[in-house]
N, C-alpha and C positions, 0 to 999 in steps of 0.2 A: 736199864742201860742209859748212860749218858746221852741226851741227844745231842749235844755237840763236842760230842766226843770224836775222834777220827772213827774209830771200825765203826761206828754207828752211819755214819755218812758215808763208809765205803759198804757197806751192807745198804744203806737205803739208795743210794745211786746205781747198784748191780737191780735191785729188784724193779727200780722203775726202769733201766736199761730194757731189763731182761721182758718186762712185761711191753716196753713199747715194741719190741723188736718182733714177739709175740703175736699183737694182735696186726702189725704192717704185715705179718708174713699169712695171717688169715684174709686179711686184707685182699692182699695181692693172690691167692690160690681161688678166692671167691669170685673175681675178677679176668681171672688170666685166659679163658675158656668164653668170656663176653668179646676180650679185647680180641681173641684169636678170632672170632667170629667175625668180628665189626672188617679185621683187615680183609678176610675172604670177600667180605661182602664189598668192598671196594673196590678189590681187583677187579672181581668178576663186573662190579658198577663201570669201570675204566675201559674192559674189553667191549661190552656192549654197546659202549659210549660211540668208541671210535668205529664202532661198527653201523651207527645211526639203528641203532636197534634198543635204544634203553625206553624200559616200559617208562609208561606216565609216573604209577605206583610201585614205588621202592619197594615194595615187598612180594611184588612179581618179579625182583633181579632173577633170585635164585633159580626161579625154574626156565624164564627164559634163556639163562644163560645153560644151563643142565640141558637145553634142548640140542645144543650144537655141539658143547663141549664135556669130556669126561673129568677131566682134572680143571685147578685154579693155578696158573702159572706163577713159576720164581722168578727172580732177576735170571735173564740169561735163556729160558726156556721158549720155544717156538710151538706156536698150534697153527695150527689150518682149519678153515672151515668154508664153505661157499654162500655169499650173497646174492642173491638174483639169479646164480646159476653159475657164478663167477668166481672162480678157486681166490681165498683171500690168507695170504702169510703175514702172521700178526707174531709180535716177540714184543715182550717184559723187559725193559731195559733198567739200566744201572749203571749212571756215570756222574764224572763229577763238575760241580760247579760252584761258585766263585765260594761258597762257606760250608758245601756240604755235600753229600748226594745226592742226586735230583735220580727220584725212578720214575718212570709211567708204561704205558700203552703204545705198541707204532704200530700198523698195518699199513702194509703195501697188495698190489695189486699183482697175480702169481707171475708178470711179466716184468714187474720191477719198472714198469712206465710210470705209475702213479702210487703219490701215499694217501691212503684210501682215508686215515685219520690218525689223530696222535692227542692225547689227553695225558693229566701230569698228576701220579699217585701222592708224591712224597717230595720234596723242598727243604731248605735251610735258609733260601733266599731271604737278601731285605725286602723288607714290607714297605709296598708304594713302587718301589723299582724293582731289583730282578725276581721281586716275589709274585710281577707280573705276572710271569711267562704262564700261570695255571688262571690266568683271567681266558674268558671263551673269545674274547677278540683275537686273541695270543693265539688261541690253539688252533682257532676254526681258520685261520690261513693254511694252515697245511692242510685239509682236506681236500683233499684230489686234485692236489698239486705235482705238477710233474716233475719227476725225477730228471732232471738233466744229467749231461753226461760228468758233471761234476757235483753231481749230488745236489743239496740244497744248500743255496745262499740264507744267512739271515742277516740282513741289511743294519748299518746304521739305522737308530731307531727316527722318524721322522714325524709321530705323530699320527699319521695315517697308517689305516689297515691294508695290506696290499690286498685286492679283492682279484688281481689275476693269476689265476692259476696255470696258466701257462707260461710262467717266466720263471720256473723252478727258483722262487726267489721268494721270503717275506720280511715284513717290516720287520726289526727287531726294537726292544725297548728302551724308549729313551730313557737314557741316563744311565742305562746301566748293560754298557754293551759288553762287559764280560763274560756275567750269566747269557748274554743273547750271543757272544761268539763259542763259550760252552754247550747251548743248546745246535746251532749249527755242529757243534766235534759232537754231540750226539746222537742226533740223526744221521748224519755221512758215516759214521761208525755201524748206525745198523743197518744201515743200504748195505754197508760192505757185506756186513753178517748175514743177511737175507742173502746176497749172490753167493756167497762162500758155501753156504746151506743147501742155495737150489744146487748148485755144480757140483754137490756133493753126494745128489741123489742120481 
């Protein structure tokens, strides 16, 4: 056969087609069962998180976490569990923000007084600004911060961490107060959903 012939180069282009397409798709089946894995294991890493309960060694998540809970939460899904003796409503959240979907972890406390903690699975955010928002200065403001009766402020970013928790109020990030008035529509979003939920029992 000619090799610069046409059918010859449409014959040797379909087989090397055929064969990339091939081993991407063993690739990915050999693969898709680690990735599913690595996700459970970060949710359930997020839930423990915000719970001040995540072991030292990562490879105690799973059973710490198997200790409280039966299932690993989707976007949108609510569990309960109790700390110190203390009924705690935790939900999977899913919203958006300035490039993409921002999900994580929110717990509140079963009175809807305080949010017991909030940690951030997944981002699109810029990096350096609102790709902040998953730095632990970012997050550890909301820990048992009070719920006001307008929910949670997230402040023009100032450079400083708001360390009181009583002013239902935290710093948001400088320079990138989109993602940081995004992250306020998401937490006041799940306050609602936590009360919508308990009134609904």
């Amino acid at each position: 056969m000619n090799k610069n012939g046409l059918i010859y180069t449409i014959i040797f282009s379909f087989l090397v087609a055929f064969f990339f397409v091939f081993f991407l798709s063993l690739a990915d089946g050999a693969t898709k069962d680690l990735v599913e894995k690595n996700n459970l294991i970060s949710i359930q890493k997020s839930v423990l998180k915000v719970l001040d309960i995540l072991p030292e060694d990562d490879n105690n998540i799973a059973t710490v976490y198997e200790k409280s809970f039966d299932i690993v939460p989707q976007p949108g899904d609510l569990l309960q569990t109790e700390i110190e003796g203390e009924p705690v409503l935790i939900r999977y959240f899913s919203g958006s923000g300035l490039w993409g979907t921002i999900t994580g972890i929110i717990a509140v406390d079963e009175s809807l007084d305080r949010i017991i903690g909030l940690d951030i699975i997944s981002h699109n955010e810029t990096p350096g600004l609102g790709g902040r928002i998953d730095e632990e200065w970012f997050k550890e403001q909301f820990r048992d911060e009070k719920i006001g009766t307008e929910g949670i402020k997230v402040l023009k970013g100032s450079g400083n961490q708001d360390e009181d928790s009583s002013n239902s109020s935290v710093d948001g990030i400088t320079g990138a107060s989109l993602t940081s008035a995004s992250m306020e529509n998401i937490v006041n979003r799940e306050i609602k959903n936590f009360t919508t939920e308990r009134s609904s029992k």
